[in-house]
C-alpha positions as CSV (number, residue, x, y, z in Angstrom):
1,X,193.1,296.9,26.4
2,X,195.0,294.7,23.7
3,X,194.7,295.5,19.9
4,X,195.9,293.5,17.2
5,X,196.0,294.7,13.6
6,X,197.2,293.6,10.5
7,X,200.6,295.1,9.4
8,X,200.9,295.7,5.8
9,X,203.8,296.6,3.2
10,X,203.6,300.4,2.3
11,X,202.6,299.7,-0.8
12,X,199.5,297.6,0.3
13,X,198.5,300.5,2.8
14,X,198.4,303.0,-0.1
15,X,196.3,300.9,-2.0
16,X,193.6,299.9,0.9
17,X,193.5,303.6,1.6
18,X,192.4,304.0,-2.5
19,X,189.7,301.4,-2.1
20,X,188.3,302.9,1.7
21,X,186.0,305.3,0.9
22,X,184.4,303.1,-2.1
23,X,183.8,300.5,0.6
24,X,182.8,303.5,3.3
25,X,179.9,304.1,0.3
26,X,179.3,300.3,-0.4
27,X,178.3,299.8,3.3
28,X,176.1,302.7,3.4
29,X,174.5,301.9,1.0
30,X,173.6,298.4,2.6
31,X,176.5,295.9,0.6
32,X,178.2,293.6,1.8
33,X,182.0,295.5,1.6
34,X,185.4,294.5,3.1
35,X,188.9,294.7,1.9
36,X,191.2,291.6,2.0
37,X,195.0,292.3,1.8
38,X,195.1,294.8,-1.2
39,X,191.3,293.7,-2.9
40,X,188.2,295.3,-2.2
41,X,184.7,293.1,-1.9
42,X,181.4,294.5,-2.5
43,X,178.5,292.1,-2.6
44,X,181.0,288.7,-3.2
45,X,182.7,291.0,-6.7
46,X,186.3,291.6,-6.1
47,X,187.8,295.0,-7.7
48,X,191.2,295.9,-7.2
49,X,193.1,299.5,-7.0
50,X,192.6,299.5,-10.8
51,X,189.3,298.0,-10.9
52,X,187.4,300.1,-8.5
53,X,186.1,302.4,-10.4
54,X,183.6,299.4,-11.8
55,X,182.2,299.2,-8.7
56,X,180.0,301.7,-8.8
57,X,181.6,303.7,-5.9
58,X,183.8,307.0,-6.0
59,X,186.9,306.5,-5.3
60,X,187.9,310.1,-4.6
């Protein structure tokens, strides 16, 4: 079996791994969530590391 994954700066992995769990919730709760490079998208509304907290969805 083959993978293929994006590769990403440190910096843009400790960021994604911020937003996860906000998405993990965004999903359950039935949104439409999914990171791209270091921004988080829930329902078409972009939020970034700093701008997460907006969303609606704990970050911690």
């Amino acid at each position: 079996m083959i993978s293929v994954s994006d590769q990403f700066p440190k910096s843009i992995q400790a960021r994604r791994k911020i937003q996860l769990p906000a998405m993990v919730s965004a999903k359950k709760d039935g949104k439409a969530a999914y990171l791209s490079y270091d921004k988080l998208y829930i329902d078409n509304r972009m939020y970034t590391v700093d701008t997460v907290h907006n969303s609606g969805y704990s970050i911690s």
